[in-house]
C-alpha positions as CSV (number, residue, x, y, z in Angstrom):
1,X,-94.9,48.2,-59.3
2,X,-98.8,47.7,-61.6
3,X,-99.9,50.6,-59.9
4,X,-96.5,52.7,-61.4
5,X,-96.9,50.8,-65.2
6,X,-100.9,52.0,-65.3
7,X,-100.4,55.2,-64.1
8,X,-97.8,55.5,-66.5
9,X,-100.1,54.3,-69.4
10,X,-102.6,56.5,-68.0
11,X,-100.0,59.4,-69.1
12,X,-99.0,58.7,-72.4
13,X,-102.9,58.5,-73.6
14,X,-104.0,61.2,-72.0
15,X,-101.0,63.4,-73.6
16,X,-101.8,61.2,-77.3
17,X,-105.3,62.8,-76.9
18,X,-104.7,66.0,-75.5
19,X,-104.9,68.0,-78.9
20,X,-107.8,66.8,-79.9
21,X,-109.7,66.8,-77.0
22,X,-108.6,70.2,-75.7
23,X,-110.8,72.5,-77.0
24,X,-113.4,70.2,-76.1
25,X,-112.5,70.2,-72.5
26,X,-112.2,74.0,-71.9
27,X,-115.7,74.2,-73.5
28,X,-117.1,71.9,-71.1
29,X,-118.4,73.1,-68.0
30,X,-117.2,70.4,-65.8
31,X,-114.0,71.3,-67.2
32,X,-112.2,72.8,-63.9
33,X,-113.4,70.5,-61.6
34,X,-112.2,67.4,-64.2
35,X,-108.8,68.9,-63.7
36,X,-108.6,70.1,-60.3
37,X,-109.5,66.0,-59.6
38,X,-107.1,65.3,-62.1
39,X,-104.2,67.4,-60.6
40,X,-105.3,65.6,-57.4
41,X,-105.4,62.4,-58.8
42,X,-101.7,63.1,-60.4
43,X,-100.5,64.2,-56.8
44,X,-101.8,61.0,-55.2
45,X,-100.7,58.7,-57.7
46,X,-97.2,60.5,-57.1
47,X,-97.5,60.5,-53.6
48,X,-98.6,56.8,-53.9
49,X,-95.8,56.1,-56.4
50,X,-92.9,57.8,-53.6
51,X,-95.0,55.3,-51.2
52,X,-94.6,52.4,-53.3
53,X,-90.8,53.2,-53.8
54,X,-90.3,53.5,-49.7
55,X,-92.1,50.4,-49.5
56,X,-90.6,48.7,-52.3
57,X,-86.9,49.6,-50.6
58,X,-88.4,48.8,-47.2
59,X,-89.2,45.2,-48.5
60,X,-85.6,45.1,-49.8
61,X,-84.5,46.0,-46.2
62,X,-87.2,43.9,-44.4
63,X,-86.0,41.0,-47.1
64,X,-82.1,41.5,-46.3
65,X,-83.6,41.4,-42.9
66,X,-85.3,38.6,-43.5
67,X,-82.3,36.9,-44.9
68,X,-79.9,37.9,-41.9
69,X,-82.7,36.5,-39.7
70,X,-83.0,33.2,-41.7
71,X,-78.9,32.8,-40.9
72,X,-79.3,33.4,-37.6
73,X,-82.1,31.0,-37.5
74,X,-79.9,28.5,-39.1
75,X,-76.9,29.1,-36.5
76,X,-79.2,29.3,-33.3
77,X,-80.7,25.9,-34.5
78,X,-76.8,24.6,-35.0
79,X,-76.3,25.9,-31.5
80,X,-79.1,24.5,-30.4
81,X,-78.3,20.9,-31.7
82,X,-74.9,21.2,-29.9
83,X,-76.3,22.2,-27.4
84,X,-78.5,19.1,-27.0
85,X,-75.8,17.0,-28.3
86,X,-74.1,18.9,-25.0
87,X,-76.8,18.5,-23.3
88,X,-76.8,14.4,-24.2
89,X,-73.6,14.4,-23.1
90,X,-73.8,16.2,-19.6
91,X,-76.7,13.8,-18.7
92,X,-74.4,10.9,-20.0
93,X,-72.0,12.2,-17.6
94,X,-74.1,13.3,-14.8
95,X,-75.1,9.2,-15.2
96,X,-72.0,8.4,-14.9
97,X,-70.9,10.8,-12.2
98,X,-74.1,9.4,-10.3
99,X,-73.1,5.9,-11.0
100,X,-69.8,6.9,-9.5
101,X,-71.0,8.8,-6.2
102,X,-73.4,5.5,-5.6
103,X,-70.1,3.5,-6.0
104,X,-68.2,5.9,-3.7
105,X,-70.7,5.6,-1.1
106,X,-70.1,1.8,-1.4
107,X,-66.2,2.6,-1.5
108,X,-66.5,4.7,1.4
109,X,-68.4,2.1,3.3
110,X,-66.3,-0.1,2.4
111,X,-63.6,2.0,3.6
112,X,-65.1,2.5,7.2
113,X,-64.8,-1.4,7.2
114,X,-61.2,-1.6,6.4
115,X,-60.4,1.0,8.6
116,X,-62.2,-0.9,11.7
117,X,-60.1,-4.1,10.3
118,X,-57.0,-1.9,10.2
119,X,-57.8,-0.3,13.5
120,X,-58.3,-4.1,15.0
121,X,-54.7,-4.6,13.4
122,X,-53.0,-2.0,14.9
123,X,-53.9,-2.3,18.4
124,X,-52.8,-6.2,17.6
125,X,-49.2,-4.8,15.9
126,X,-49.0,-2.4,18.9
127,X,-49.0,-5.1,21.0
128,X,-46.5,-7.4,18.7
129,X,-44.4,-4.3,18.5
130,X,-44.3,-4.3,22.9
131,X,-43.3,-7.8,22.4
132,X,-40.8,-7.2,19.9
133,X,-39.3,-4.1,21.8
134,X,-38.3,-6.4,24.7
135,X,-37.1,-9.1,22.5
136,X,-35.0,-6.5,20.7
137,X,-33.9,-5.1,24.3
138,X,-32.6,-8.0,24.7
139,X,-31.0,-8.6,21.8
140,X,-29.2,-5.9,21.6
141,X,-27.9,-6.8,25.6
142,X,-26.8,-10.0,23.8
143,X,-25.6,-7.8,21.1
144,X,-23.3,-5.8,23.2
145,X,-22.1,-8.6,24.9
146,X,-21.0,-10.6,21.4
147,X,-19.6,-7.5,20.6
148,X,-17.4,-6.9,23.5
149,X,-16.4,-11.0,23.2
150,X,-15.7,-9.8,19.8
151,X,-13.5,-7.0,20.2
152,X,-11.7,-9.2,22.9
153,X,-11.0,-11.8,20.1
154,X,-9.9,-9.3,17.3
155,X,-7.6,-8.6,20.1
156,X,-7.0,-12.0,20.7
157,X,-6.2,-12.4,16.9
158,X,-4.2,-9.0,16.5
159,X,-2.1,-9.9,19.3
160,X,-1.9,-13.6,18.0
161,X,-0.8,-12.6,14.8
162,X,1.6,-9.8,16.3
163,X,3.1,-13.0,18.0
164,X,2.9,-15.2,15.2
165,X,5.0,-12.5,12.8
166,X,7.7,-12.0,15.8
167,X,8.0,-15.9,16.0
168,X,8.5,-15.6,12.3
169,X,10.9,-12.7,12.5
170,X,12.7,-14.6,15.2
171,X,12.7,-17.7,13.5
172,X,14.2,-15.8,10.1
173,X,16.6,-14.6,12.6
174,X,17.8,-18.1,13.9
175,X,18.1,-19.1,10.6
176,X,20.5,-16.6,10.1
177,X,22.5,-16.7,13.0
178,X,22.2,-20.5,12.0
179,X,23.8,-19.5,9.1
180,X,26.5,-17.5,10.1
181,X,26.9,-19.7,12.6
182,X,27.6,-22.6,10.1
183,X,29.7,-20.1,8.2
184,X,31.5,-18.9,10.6
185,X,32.7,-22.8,11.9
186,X,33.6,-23.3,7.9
187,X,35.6,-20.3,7.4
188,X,38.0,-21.6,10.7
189,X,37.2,-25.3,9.3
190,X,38.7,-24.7,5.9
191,X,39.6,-21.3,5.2
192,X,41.4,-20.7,8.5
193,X,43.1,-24.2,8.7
194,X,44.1,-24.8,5.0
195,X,46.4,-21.1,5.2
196,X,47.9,-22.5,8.6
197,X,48.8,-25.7,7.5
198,X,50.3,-24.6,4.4
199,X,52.3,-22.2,6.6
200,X,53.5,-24.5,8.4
201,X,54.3,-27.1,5.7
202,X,56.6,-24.0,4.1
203,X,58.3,-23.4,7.3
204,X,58.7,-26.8,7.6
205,X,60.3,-27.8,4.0
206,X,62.7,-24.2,4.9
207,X,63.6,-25.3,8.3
208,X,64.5,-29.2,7.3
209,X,66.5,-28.4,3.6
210,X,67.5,-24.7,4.2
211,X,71.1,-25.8,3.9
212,X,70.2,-27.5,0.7
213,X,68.1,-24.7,-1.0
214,X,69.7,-22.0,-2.9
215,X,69.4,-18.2,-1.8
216,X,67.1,-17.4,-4.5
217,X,64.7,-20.3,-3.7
218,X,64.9,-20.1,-0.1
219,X,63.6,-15.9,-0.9
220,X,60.9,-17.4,-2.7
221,X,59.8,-19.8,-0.4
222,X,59.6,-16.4,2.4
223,X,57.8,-14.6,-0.3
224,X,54.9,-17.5,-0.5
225,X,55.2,-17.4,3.1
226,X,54.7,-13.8,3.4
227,X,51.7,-13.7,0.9
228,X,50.1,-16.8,3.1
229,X,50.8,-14.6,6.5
230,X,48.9,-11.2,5.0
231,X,46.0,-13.4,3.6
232,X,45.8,-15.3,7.1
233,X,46.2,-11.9,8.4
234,X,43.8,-10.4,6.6
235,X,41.3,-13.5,7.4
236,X,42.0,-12.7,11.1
237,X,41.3,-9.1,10.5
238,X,37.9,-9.8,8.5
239,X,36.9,-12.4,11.6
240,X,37.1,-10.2,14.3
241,X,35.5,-7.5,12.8
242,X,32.5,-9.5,12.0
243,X,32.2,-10.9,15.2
244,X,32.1,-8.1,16.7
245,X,29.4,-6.9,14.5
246,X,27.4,-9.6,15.8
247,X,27.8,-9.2,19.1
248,X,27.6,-5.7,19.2
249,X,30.9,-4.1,20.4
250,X,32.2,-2.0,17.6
251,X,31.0,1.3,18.5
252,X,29.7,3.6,15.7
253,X,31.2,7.0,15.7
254,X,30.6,8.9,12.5
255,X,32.6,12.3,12.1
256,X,33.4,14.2,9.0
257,X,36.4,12.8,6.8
258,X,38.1,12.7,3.6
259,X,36.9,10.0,1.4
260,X,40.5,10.4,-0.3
261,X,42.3,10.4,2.4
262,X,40.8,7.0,3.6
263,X,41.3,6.1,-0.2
264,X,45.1,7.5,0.2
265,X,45.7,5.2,3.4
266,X,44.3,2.0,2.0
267,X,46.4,2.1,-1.5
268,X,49.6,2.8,0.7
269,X,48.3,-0.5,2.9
270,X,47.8,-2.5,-0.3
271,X,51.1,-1.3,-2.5
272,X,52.6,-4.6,-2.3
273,X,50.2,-6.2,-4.0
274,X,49.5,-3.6,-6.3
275,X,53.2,-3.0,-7.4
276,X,53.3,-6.9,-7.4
277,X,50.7,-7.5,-10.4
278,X,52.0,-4.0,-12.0
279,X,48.3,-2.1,-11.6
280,X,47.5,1.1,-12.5
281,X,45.5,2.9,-9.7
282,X,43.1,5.9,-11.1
283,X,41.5,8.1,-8.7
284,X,38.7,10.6,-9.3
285,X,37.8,11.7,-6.5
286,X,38.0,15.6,-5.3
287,X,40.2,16.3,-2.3
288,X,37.0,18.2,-0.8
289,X,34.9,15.3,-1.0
290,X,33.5,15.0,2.8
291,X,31.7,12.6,4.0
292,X,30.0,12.1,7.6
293,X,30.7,8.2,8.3
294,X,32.9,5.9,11.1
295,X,36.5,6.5,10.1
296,X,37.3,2.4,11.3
297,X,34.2,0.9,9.7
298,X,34.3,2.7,6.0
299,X,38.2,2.4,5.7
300,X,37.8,-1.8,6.1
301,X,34.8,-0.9,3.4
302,X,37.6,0.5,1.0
303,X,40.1,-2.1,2.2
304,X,37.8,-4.9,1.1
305,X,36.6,-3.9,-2.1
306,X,40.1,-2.8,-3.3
307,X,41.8,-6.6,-2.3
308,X,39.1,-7.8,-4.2
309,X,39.6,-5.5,-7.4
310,X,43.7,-6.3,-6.7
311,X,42.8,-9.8,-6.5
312,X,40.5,-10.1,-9.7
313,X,42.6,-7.9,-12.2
314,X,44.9,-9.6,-14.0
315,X,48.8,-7.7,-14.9
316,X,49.3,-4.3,-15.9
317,X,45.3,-3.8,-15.5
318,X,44.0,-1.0,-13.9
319,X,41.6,-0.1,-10.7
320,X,39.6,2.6,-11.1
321,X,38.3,4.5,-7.8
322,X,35.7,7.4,-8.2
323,X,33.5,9.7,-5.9
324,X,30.8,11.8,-6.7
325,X,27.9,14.0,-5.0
326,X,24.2,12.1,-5.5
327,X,21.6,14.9,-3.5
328,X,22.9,14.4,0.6
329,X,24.8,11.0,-0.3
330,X,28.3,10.5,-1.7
331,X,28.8,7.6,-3.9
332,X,31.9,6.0,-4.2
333,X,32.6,3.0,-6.5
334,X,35.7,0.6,-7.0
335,X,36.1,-0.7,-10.3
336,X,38.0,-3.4,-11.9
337,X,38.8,-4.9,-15.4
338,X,39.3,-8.0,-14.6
339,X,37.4,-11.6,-14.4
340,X,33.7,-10.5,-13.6
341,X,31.5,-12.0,-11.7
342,X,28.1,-14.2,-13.2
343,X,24.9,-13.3,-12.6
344,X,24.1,-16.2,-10.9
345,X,27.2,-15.4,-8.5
346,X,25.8,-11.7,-8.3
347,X,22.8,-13.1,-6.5
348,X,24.9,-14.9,-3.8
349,X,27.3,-12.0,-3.0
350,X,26.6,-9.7,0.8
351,X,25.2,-12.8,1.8
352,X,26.9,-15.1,4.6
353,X,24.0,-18.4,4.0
354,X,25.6,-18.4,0.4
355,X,29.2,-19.2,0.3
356,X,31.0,-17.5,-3.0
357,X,34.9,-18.4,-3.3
358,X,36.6,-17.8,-6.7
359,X,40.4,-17.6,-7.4
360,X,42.1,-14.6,-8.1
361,X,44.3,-14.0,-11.4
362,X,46.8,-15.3,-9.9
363,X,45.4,-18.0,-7.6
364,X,45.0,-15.9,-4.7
365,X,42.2,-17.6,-1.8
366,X,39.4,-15.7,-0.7
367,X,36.4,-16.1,2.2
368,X,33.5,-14.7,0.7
369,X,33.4,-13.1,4.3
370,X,35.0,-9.0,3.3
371,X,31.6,-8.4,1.0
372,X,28.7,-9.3,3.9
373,X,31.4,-7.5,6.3
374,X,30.9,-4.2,3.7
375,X,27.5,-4.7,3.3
376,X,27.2,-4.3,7.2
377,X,29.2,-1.8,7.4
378,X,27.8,0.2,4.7
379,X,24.6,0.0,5.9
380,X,25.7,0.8,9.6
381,X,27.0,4.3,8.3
382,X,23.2,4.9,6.8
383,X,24.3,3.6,3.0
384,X,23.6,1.1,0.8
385,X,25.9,-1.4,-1.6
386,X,25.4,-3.1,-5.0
387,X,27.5,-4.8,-7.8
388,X,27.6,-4.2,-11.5
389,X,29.4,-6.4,-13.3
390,X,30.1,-8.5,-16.8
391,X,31.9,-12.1,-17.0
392,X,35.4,-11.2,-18.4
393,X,34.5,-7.5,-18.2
394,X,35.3,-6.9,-14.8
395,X,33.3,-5.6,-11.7
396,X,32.4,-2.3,-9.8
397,X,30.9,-2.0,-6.7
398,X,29.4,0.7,-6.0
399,X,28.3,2.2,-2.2
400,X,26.9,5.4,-0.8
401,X,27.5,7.5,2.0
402,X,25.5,10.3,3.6
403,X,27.5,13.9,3.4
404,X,26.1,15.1,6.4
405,X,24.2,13.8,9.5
């Protein structure tokens, strides 16, 4: 860069005193040769200037250079310190790691022990586990044994308790033949001697002052009489039936019948007493109502429940009978408005260890017996009974038969 500002300088005096030199110059002898050096001079210097410029942009490259170097410097010695800092590291670790391997050589030494002390237990288990083997051999021979004696005493117990529940049913069943037993003596105790004897005490009062009575009071005295002789009759009738239900000789043949007709037949049995307390009879019940039942059992059924209805309506009341179709059954119920029956009374009825005796309107007697005799009967033909009833509203009983068998 001097080199460029002298030559420069060199320049501007040599053109400053080229005017009044020049004449001076050609006249000199040494003229040509002073400017042929010159003109070499002036191509060197600008040779040496286009030099200066190539190495004056070369030192700009080589500083650039210089500089890029310098960064890399600076980021392989940051490399280099993490690298040592690595390096730091990998010994602490290989340290570590070598610490380790020394402690698994103890470890596995260790190990080889154990597994000699294992090796020392096992051939001891094996030989606990022989033992144990034979014990369990013959434990489970014991086992098998208990088992079978235990099987043999759930048998025992079923057959025990199997006993113990048909003792049970048997004993239920005494105490209901018991029952009907002691029912049975009460009803020819009282309800069968008290209808004889006042029989007889009426035949006797008409056989000792029939000359003294008039005609009209010796026609009432045959009327009691006759009303005493259908209710003793009908007592009779009630007895033998049950009986023998009980001991098994009514036969059940079910066929297909009328549930009117039977209906039809019983009113014409009962007119008497229904013309007697002026009752109105109303039957719903469809002529082609069929029903597959015993003709002899169902009709005392009807009988029954309609001498209790007559008995429990007061005058000019009224019975109603109806049928109707419930899926395969037919139920029939007989319906009164008369006195009702109690709730408490309601609980007692269709059984013959509870005894159930109420007067009628008009003071007729009754045995309690008709209503277990239905509930048999019913239940004979494959139906089943039940009562409805209000106090002072009057009662229906209701029963159902099976259409078809």
């Amino acid at each position: 860069m001097t080199q460029q500002i002298s030559d420069k300088k060199y320049k501007e005096n040599q053109s400053d005193n080229q005017p009044k030199n020049e004449t001076m110059i050609k006249d000199n002898p040494e003229h040509s040769q002073v400017e042929s050096f010159f003109k070499k001079s002036q191509e060197e210097n600008i040779k040496l200037s286009d030099k200066v410029e190539s190495l004056e942009q070369a030192q700009e490259i080589i500083f650039e250079q210089f500089k890029t170097l310098e960064l890399q410097k600076l980021e392989l010695e940051k490399q280099q310190k993490k690298l040592e800092e690595d390096s730091v590291k990998f010994r602490g670790r290989t340290i570590e790691l070598f610490g380790k391997m020394i402690d698994l050589k103890k470890a596995k030494k260790t190990i080889s022990q154990q597994n000699e002390q294992l090796k020392l237990q096992q051939n001891e288990i094996e030989k606990q586990q022989i033992l144990l083997e034979n014990s369990n051999q013959k434990f489970r021979e014991r086992t098998i044994e208990l088992f079978g004696k235990m099987i043999d005493l759930k048998k025992a117990k079923k057959t025990i308790s199997q006993q113990k529940e048909e003792i049970e049913n048997h004993r239920e069943q005494l105490k209901e033949l018991n029952a009907s037993k002691d029912r049975f003596f009460s009803i020819i105790a009282h309800d069968l001697k008290n209808p004889i004897a006042g029989f007889l005490n009426l035949t006797e009062i008409l056989t000792n002052n029939f000359d003294v009575f008039s005609e009209n009071e010796s026609k009432e005295f045959i009327e009691v009489m006759n009303q005493a002789s259908k209710q003793l009759y009908n007592l009779l009738e009630n007895l033998l039936q049950w009986s023998r239900a009980q001991t098994g000789r009514i036969t059940y043949e079910p066929q297909f019948i009328s549930i009117k007709k039977m209906v039809d037949e019983t009113i014409d049995a009962l007119m008497i007493n229904i013309e007697n307390k002026s009752i109105k009879i109303n039957l719903i019940i469809d002529d082609k109502t069929i029903a597959y039942v015993d003709e002899n059992m169902i009709t005392t059924v009807i009988r029954n429940l309609l001498s209790n209805a007559i008995k429990f309506t007061n005058h000019n009341g009224s019975i109603n009978i109806r049928c109707q179709e419930s899926g395969n059954f037919i139920e029939t119920s007989v319906s009164d408005n008369g006195i009702g029956i109690s709730k408490e009374n309601q609980k007692k009825l269709f059984r013959i260890d509870q005894s159930v005796t109420t007067e009628g309107t008009s003071s007729e007697k009754g045995t309690g017996l008709g209503l277990i005799l239905c509930k048999e009967f019913v239940e004979k033909n494959g139906g089943e009974i039940r009562v409805e009833s209000e106090v002072n509203k009057g009662a229906s009983f209701i029963f159902t038969l099976p259409k078809k068998c």
